[in-house]
N, C-alpha and C positions, 0 to 999 in steps of 0.2 A: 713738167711732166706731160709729154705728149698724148700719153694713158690715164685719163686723171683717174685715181683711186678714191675711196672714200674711206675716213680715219676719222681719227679720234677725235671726242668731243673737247667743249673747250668750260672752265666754269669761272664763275666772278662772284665772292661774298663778300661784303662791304659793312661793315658794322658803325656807325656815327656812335661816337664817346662824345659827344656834347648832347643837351636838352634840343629837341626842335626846335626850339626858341631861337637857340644859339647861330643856327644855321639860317633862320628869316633873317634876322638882324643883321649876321656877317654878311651874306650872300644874294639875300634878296626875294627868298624863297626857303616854303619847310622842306623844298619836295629835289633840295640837295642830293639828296641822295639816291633818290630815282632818276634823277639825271643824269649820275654821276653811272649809274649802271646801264642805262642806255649806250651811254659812251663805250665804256668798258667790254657791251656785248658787239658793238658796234666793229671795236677795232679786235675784237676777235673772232670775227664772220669768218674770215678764212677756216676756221677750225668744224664749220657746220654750216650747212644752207637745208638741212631737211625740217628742219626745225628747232622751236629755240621757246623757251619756259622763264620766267619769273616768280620770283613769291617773297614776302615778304612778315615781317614778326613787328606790331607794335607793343612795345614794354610798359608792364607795368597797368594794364589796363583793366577798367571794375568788369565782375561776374555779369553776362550778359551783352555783353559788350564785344563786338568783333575785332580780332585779336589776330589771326592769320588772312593771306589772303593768298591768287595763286592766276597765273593766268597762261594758259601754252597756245601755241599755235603753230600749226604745220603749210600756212597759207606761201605762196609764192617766195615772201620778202619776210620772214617769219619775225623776225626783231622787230621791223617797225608795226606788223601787224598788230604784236604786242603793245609796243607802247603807244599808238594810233588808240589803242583800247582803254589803255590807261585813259590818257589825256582826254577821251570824250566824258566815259567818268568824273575825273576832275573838272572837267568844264561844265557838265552838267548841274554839279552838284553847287560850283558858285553861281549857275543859274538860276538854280531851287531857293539857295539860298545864300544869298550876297554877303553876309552877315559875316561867312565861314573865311572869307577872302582874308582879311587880316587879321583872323583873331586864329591860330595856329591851335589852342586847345581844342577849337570844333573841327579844325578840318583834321588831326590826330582820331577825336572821337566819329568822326561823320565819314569820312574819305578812306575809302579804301586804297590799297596800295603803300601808302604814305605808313611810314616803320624809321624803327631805330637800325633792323637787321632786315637786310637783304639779301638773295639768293640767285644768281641768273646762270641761266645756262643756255650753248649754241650747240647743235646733236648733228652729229654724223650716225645714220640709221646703220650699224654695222651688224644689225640681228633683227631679224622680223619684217614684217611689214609699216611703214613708214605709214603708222594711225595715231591721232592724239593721246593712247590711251600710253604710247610708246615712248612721250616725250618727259622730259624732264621738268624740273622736279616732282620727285613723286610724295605724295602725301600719305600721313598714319594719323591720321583725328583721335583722338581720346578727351573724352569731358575732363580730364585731367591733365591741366594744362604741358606736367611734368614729363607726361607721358605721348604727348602728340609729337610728331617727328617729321619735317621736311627732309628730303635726300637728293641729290644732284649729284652727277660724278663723270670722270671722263674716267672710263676702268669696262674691259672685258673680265670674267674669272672665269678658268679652266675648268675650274670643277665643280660645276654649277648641280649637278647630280649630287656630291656629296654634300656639300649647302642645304641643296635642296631636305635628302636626306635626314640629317641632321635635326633640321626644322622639324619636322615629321615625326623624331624621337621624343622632342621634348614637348611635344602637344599638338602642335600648330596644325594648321589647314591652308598653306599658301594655297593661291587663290592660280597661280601659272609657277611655272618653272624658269624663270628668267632669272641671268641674274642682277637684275637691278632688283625684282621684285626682293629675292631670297636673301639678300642684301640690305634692304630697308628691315624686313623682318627681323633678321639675325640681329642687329644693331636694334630694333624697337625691343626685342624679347629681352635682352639686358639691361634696357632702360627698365623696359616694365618691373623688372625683376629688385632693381635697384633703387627704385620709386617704394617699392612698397616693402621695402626692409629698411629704409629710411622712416617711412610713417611708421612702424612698427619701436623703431627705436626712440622715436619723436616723442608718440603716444606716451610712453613708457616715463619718460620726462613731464609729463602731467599737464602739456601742450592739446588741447581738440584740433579736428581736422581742419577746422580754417586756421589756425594759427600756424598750423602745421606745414602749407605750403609755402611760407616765402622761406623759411628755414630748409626748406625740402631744396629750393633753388639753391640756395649757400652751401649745401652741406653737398648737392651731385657730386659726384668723382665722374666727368666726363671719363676721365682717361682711363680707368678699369671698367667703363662701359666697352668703350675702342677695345682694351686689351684682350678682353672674353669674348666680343665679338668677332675679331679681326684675326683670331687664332689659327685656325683652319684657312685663311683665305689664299687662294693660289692666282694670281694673275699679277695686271699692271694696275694701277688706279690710282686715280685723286680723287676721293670722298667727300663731301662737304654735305653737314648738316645743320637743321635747322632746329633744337626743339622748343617746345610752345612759350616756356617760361620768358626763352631769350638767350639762354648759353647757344654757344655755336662753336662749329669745328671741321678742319680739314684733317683728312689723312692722306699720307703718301705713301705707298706700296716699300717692302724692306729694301728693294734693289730699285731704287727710285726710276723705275721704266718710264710712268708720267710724270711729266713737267709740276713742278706749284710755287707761286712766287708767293710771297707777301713786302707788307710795306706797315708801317703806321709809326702815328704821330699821337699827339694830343687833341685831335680832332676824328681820326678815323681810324679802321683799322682795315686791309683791306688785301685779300688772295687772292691770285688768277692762275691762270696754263701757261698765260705769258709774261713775262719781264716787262717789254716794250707798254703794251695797256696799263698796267699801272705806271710806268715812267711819264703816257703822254696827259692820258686823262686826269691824272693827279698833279704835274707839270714836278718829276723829283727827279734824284739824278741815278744812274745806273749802282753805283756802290751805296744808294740810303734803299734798295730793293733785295732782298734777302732770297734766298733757295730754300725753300724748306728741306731738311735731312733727311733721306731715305728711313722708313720705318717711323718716321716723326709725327706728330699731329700738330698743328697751332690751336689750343682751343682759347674762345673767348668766353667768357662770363658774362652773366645777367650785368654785372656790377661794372663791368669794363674792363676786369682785368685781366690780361694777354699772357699765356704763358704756350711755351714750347716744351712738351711733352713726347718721349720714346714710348712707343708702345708695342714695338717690334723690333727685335733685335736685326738692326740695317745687314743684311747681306754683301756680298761684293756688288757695285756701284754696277750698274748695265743701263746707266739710262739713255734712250730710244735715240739712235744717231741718225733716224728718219725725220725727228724733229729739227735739228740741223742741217738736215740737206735740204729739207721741202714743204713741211708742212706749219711749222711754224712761220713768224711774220720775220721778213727778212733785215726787219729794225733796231732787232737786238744787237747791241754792239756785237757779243760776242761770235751771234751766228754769222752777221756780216761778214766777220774775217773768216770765217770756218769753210763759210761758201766761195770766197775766193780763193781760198787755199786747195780746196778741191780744185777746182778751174787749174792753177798753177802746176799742180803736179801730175796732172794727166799734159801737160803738154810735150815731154821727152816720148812718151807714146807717140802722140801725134806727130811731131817733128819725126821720127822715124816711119809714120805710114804715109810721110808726103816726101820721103828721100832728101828730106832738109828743101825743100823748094820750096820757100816760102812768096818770092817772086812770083810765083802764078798759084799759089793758096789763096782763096777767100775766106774768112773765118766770121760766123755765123750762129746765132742759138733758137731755139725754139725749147720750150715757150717762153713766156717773158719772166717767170718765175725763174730761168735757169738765166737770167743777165748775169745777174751777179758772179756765178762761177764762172762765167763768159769773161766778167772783166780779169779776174784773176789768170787766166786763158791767154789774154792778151798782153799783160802786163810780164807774166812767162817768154812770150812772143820779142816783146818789146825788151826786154834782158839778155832776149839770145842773139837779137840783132844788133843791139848795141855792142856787143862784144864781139861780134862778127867782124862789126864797123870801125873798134876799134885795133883789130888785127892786123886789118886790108891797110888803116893808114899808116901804123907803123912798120908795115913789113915793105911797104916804097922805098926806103933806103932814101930819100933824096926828099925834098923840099917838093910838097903836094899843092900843085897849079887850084886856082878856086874853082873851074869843071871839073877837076877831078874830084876833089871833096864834094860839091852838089852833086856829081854822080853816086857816091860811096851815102851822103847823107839820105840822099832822097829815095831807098830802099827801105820799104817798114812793111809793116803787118796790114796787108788789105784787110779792113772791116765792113759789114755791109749789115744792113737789118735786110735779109733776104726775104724772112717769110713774114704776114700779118697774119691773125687768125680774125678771122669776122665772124665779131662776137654777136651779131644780129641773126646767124644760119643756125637753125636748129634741125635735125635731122629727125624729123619726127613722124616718117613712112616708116612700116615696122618691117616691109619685105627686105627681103635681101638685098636682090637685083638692083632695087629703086633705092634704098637707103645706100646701098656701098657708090652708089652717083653721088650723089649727097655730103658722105663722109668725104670724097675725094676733091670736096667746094669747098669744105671747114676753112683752109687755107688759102690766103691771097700770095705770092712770091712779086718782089722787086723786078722785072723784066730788066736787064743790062749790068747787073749787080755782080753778073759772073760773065766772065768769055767766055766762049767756048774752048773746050778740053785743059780749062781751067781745075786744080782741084778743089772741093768745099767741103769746108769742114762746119761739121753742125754739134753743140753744146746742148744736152738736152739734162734735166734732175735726172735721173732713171727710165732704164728703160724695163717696164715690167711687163707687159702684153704683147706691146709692138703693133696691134692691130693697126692704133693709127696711123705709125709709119708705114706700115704696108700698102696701108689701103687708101692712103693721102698722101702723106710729106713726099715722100720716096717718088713717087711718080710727079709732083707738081715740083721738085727741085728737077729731076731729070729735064724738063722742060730747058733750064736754063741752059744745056746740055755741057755740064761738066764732064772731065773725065774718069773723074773720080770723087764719090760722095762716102765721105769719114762722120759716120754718127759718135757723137762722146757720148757715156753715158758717166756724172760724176758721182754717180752712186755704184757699188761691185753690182755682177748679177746676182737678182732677188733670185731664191734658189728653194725659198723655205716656206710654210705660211706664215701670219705673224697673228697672237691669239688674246693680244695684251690690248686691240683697240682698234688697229688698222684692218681694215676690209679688206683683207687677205688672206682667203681662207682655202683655196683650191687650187692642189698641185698644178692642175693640168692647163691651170689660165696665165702660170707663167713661160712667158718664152725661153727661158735657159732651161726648164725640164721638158720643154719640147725638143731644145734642141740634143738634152742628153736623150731622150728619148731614143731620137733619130740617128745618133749615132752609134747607142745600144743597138738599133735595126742593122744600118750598113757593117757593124764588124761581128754582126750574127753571137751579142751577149744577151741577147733577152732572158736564157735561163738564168743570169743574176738578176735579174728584173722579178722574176717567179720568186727565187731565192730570197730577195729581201720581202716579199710580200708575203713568204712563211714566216723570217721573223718578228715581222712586224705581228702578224697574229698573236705570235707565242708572248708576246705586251701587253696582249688586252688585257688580261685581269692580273696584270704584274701590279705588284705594289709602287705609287708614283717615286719615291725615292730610288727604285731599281730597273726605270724605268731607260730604257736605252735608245737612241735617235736609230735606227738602222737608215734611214733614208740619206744618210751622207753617203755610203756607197753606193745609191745609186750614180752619184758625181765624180767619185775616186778613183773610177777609170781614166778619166778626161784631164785633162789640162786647161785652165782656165782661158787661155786661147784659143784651145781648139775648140772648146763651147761656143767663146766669142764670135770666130769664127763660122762655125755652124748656124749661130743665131742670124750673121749678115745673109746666108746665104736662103734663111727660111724667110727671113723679112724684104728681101728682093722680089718685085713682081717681076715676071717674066719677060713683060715686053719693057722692062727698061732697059736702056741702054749705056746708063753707066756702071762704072765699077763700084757695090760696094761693100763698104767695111764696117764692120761697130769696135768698137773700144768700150772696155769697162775701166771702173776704176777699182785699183786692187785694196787687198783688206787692209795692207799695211800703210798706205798711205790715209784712207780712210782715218786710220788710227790717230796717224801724223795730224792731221787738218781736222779732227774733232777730239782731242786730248783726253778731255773731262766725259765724252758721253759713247759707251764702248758699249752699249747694247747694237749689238751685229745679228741678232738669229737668223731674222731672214735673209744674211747671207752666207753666214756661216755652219745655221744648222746649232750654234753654241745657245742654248735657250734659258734662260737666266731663273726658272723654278722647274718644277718636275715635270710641274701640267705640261708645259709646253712639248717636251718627247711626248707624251702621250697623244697630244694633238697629232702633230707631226708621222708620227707611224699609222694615225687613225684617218688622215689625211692621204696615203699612199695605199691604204687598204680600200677607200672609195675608190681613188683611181682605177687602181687593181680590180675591183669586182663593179666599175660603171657606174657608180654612186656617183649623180649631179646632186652632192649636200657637202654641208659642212662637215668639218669635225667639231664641231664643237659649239 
């Protein structure tokens, strides 16, 4: 993606089902499992560089005794800043005291960090200012251990006002309106709630209060915590909590919009955002790594034991087909083919906007995230030539001379890595004039890579802003003076906000509603423009279930080419002098090359719970009256 965006988070809980013991002995070390989440956040950086959080639960431990621990940091390189912190910690402490080194009960009793349960998380800043107080996991202390609460989550909610709300009714005093905050709450207020109708029932059993809590752990119904909690919730999410005893739990949203994998064995139990991280850092194989069920939870127990839990009756399946094109890691067997399959079916487009010449085509991608649908691209290329090739030599009629065949053979798909991006330029003047110099260096291009009045064609994820093609690529390919420059985009045009995760929240910063925009101007429809931004009012205090998208006709005059086209012609700087074009990829193919994961909104405008129309009209209505804010 030329435009990088910023999206959703990513999380990793890791639970050890053996003694500490077990893991010095096997492995070498108690602090398995701190390393084994380093790893875990390690290879899911791509999901967050603004910051990134740990915390951890040791089991089982005497009154007095430090029993949670927590560490965030929002510095440069935010993972290793974390465990750079750890580890002086731990170094320090066999400094102090040597003793702790091989005897595994002191450094449990002594060593912070060092747990049975673990918690990590990598954060994409998609609300707020980007301050520690912002990051994950968030902490609920209670001197009862039952009652204290870690939360981490890769999840936006829509309707963080009624959350909010809500809270508000039944006593509470949140502290902000976020909804991570309202969130943790919600989720602690049924704990608490649930804690102390359990000592009640305990009591009654002729049990005192200390006898009362290990029975208190065995006896939690995590899952009617989730169920009463998670009631009301409107967005995308994967939840994961910590409470103080030692149970733990993921939830996934009813139309599984966020990703959650799990795994486990008789050694570990353990859930990510991605497949690939648990496949590498655990060393398993793609079918022993499970999907969690939309509406599902995994919760684990003080005792170890794993069960899979509905707490939401799963909706129709919409999960996030942006994770398939680009944001996830492109390791997962399944996305690997998904991204080449895009690449493959965008290429009958292409082969018609180069009039079948593929003899003076170069084909090309930017960035290096879109290779992949790049190979797929080629391999399209390479099918069409081969068949080309085998026409020419049986339509000879007569016994084909060896020049003739090396002439027939020797036709294939020019490839080139045209552009590099140097990743050492940071454009970090804030003026216009002097930063858009700047932006137009980001890239390096191959000099000789294209002839002149050659055409190039360029593979990019999506295109959602365009700024940087405008204001870079576009003019430093024109250099190599093609005759024509074909932008792919293997994603449809972004059309919509998206309010489940992804940092996409404002009409006006996509280039397909600029370019409907602009085409509302030149055929003199703006009064549909006015028009929908009445209806859209007439929503605001509509009930969310009655709640209607009007912003698709802003679009349903246009034809998805002539958007397309519109977009080439706003993303052309002036003084270039080639021809150019963009291509999108349309929804049906889309479909085709991601099967299983048909959450479409932001192209479709099709938004998979209520909140989202409500966004969405409340997002057209900023537009509409000059609001530089969110909806949501």
């Amino acid at each position: 993606m030329s435009d990088a965006i910023k999206h959703e988070c990513g999380i990793s809980l890791i639970r050890l089902l053996k003694p500490l013991e077990y893991y010095q002995k096997k492995y070498g070390t108690a602090f398995y499992g701190v390393n084994k989440m380093y790893l875990m956040m390690e290879k899911q950086h791509n999901r967050g560089q603004d910051g990134a959080g740990f915390a951890s639960i040791k089991l089982d431990m005497d009154p007095g005794e430090r029993y949670m621990s927590r560490v965030r940091s929002i510095d440069q390189q935010p993972i290793q800043d974390i465990f750079a912190q750890i580890n002086e910690r731990i170094n320090n402490s066999f400094k102090e005291h040597p003793e702790y080194i091989n005897d595994v009960t002191k450094q449990k009793k002594h060593i912070p960090y060092i747990g049975e349960l673990l918690l990590g998380h990598v954060r994409y800043g998609t609300f707020g200012k980007n301050s520690i107080e912002s990051v994950h996991p968030f902490l609920r202390q209670n001197n009862w251990m039952h009652r204290s609460l870690i939360v981490a989550g890769n999840f936006n909610m829509t309707n963080v006002n009624e959350l909010f709300d809500n809270l508000v009714q039944i006593g509470q005093h949140p502290k902000e309106k976020a909804d991570t905050v309202t969130v943790m709450e919600k989720i602690g207020h049924f704990l608490d709630d649930a804690v102390a109708k359990l000592y009640k029932e305990i009591k009654k059993e002729g049990f005192n209060k200390r006898e009362a809590s290990p029975i208190i752990a065995e006896r939690l119904n995590v899952a009617k915590i989730l169920r009463r909690a998670a009631k009301n919730f409107d967005g995308g999410y994967a939840m994961a909590g910590l409470l103080g005893h030692g149970d733990s739990f993921v939830l996934r949203d009813p139309g599984g919009i966020r990703p959650t994998y799990y795994y486990q064995d008789d050694e570990i139990a353990v859930v990510a955002s991605e497949r690939p991280a648990i496949q590498t850092v655990f060393n398993v194989r793609f079918e022993d790594v499970k999907e969690l069920d939309p509406g599902h939870a995994i919760i684990i127990k003080k005792n170890g034991q794993v069960k899979i839990k509905k707490i939401l009756e799963p909706t129709e399946r919409k999960a996030c087909s942006f994770e398939r094109i680009y944001f996830s890691r492109g390791s997962d067997k399944e996305i690997y083919q998904e991204r080449k399959m895009l690449g493959k079916l965008l290429f009958p487009l292409i082969l018609k906007s180069i009039n079948e010449d593929i003899k003076n085509t170069v084909f090309s991608y930017i960035p290096n995230t879109a290779e992949t649908s790049f190979f797929g691209m080629v391999i399209a290329a390479q099918d069409y030539m081969n068949k080309k090739k085998e026409e020419q030599i049986l339509s000879i009629g007569r016994k084909i001379t060896r020049e003739e065949l090396h002439d027939i053979l020797e036709v294939r798909p020019r490839i080139e890595k045209v552009a590099i991006k140097d990743a050492k330029l940071r454009t970090f003047i804030t003026q216009d004039s002097s930063r858009d110099d700047l932006v137009a260096h980001v890239y390096d291009i191959s000099y000789g890579s294209v002839k002149e009045n050659d055409n190039l064609v360029i593979i990019d994820d999506s295109i959602v802003r365009g700024t940087t093609l405008q204001k870079s690529i576009l003019r430093i390919l024109d250099r190599l003076l093609p005759k024509k420059i074909i932008v792919v985009s293997s994603a449809p045009q972004i059309r919509y906000p998206d309010c489940y995760g992804i940092d996409m929240a404002k009409l006006e910063d996509f280039i397909a509603f600029k370019a409907a925009l602009a085409l509302h101007e030149e055929r003199n429809t703006m009064h549909l423009v006015e028009e929908i931004y009445k209806k859209c009012l007439t929503q605001v205090n509509t009930h969310d279930s009655e709640v209607v998208n009007y912003v698709k006709e802003f679009y349903s005059p246009f034809t998805a080419d002539e958007i397309s086209d519109k977009i080439g012609q706003l993303l052309s700087p002036p003084d270039i002098k080639a021809e150019v074009q963009v291509i999108y990829q349309n929804i049906e193919n889309l479909h085709v090359a991601c099967p299983k994961n048909l959450g479409d909104w932001y192209f479709t405008g099709n938004y998979p719970t209520p909140g989202g129309n409500r966004v969405v009209n409340k997002a057209f209505i900023n537009f509409f009256e000059g609001k530089n804010e969110r909806a949501y």
